[in-house]
C-alpha positions in Angstrom: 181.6 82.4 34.6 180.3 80.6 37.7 182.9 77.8 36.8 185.6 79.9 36.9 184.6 81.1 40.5 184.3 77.9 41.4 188.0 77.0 40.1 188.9 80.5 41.6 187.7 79.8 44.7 188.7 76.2 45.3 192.2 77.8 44.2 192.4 80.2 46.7 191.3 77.3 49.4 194.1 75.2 48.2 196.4 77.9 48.9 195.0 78.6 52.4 195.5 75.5 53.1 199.0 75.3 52.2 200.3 78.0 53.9 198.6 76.5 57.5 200.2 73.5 56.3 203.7 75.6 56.4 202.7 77.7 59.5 201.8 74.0 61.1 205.6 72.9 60.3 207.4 75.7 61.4 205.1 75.7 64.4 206.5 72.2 65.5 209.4 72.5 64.4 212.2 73.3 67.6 215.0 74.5 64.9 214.8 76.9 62.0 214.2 75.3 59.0 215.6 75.4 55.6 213.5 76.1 52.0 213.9 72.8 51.0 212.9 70.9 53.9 209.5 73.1 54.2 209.2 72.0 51.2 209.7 68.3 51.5 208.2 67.6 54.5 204.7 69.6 53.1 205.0 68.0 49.7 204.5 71.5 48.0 206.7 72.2 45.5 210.1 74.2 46.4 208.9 77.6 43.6 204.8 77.3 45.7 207.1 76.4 49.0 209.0 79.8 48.3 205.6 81.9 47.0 204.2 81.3 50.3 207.0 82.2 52.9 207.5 85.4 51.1 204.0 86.4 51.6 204.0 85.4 55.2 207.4 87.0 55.5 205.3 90.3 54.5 202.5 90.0 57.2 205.2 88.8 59.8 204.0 85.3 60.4 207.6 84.3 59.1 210.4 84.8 60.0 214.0 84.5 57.9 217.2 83.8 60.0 220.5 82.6 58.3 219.9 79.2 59.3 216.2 79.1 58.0 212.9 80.3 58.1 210.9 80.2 62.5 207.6 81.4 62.9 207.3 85.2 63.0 206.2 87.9 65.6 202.7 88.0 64.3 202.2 84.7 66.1 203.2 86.3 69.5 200.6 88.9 69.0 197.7 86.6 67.7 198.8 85.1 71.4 198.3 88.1 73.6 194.9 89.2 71.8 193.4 85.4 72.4 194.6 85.7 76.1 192.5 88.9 76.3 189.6 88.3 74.3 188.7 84.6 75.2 186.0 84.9 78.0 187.6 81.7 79.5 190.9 83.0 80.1 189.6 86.3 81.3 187.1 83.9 84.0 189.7 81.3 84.7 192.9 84.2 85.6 191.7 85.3 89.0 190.6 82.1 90.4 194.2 80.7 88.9 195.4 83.5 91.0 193.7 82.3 94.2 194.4 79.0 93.7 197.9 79.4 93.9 197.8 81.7 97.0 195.9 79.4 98.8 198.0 76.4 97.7 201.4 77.6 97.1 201.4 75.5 94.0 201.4 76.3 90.3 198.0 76.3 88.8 197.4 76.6 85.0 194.6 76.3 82.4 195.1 73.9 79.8 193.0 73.1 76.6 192.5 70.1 73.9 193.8 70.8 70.8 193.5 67.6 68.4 195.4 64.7 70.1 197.4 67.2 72.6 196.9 69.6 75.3 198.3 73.2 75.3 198.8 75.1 78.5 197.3 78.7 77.8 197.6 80.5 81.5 199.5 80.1 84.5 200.2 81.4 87.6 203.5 80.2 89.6 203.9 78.9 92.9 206.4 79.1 95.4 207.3 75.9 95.8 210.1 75.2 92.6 209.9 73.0 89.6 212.5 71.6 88.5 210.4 72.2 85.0 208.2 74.8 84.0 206.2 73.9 80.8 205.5 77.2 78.7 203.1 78.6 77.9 201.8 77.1 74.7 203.7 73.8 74.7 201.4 70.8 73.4 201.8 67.9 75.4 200.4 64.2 74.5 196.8 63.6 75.6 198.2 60.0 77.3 200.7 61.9 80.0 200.1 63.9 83.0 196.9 65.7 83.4 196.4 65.7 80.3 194.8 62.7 80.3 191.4 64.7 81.8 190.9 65.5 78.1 191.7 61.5 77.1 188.9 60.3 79.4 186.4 62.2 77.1 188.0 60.1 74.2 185.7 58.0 72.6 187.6 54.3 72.1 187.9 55.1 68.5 189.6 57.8 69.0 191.6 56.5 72.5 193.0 54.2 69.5 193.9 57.0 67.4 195.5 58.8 70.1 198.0 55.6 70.8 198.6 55.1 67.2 202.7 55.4 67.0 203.0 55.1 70.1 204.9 52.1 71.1 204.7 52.0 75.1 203.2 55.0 77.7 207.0 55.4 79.4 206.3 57.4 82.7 208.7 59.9 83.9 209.4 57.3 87.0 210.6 54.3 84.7 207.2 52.3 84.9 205.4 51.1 81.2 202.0 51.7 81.5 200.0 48.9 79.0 197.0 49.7 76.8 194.8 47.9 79.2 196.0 49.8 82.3 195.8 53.1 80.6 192.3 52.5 79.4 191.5 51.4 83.1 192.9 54.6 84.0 191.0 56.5 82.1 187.6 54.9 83.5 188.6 56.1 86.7 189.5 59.6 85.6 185.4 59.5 84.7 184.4 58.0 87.5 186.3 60.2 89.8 186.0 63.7 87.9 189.8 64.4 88.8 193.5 62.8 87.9 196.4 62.5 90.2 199.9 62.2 88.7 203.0 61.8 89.8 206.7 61.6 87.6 204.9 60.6 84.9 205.9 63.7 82.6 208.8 64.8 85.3 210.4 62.6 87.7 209.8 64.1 91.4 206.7 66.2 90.2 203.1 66.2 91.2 199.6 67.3 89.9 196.0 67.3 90.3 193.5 68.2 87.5 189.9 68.2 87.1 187.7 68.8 83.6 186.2 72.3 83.3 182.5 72.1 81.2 180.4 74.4 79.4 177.0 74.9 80.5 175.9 72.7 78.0 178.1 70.1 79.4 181.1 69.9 76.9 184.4 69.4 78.1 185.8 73.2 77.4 189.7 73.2 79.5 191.7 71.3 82.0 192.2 72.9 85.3 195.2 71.9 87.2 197.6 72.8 90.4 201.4 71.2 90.2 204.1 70.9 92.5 206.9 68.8 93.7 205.8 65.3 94.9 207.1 65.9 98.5 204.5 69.1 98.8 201.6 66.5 97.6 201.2 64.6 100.5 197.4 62.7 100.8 196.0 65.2 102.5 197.1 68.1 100.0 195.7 66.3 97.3 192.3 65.7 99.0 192.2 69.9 99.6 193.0 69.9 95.8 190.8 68.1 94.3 188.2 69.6 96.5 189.2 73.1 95.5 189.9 72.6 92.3 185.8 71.3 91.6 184.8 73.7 93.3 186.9 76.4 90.9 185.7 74.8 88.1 182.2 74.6 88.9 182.7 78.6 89.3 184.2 78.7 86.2 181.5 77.2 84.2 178.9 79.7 85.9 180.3 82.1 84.3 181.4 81.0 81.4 179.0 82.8 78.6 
């Protein structure tokens, strides 16, 4: 009896895992996609493939348009109760919100998931983007701000990070190396901030510092953004000074 639990339960793990693997895909994906190419591209068989999507179908993390199957509502919900019951969103909206008064510049809270960063908040400025990165959108750890969370890397995992990746191709035209990157990232320690501009959109601007538990982990990424013309020296100096200073609130209160 206890080796059929076992099987039972390893079973039921398998299948878990399979339909993240799914929700994973559809997740990325930026079309819908059809039955067999869920299929394919998870290596589960097309009848499991189907099994699957018809039970997430029925708990609305799937959803069936003619063209193929997106992720479902259920996702947009999961989203709004994480926004209101994660204590560092909750912490983190009103000093976005005076960020950006003071400022006039977009200021967003951004986390590490895996190898990429995902904004989660943010409050916009009045000076215009010619981009506005949603809410949710993962961006590569070796870009932008982002790269607050690839100065924690270790250089195992820096290497990981750049795996597939033939060159770092800024916004601006420049090829950053391996070697330069790494020295950037150095500096992004040293400094406890990083400065970017047209690297992920030519003609825009950001500052971003590392927000820490108070055991010292790095927990988010705190950031103001702008057009490059509104980022003169002495706005990025007030910046990064304000921004430390918000995140050193932030970790205060964080539980």
């Amino acid at each position: 009896m206890a080796g059929t639990n076992r099987i039972t339960n390893s079973s039921s793990m398998r299948s878990l895992e399979r339909t993240f693997d799914i929700l994973r895909i559809l997740r990325q994906s930026r079309v819908p996609m059809r039955l067999t190419d869920i299929a394919s591209e998870s290596g589960i068989h097309l009848a499991t493939t189907q099994r699957i999507l018809s039970v997430m179908l029925q708990y609305g993390y799937v959803s069936q348009e003619r063209y193929g199957y997106t992720v479902g509502i259920t996702s947009v919900m999961n989203a709004f109760s994480f926004h209101v019951t994660s204590s560092l969103n909750q912490i983190t909206q009103p000093i976005l919100q005076e960020l950006t008064a003071a400022s006039g510049l977009m200021s967003s809270l951004a986390i590490r998931v895996d190898f990429v960063q995902v904004m989660v908040m943010r409050v916009e400025g009045t000076a215009p983007l010619r981009y506005l990165l949603p809410v949710g959108e993962s961006t590569p750890l070796y870009l932008g701000g982002a790269r607050i969370f690839a100065a924690a890397l270790s250089t195992e995992e820096v290497a990981v990070l750049l795996e597939g990746v033939p060159e770092i191709r800024l916004a601006s035209g420049q090829i950053v190396t391996e070697q330069e990157f790494a020295n950037s990232l150095k500096e992004i320690r040293d400094q406890g901030y990083v400065y970017s501009n047209s690297e992920r959109d030519l003609g825009s601007a950001s500052v971003a510092v590392p927000v820490f538990s108070q055991e010292g982990t790095l927990e988010a990424s705190l950031q103001v953004s702008g057009p490059a013309v509104e980022l003169d020296e002495e706005k990025v100096e007030w910046c990064i000074l304000e921004l430390k200073r918000a995140s050193v609130a932030i970790t205060k209160r964080l539980p």
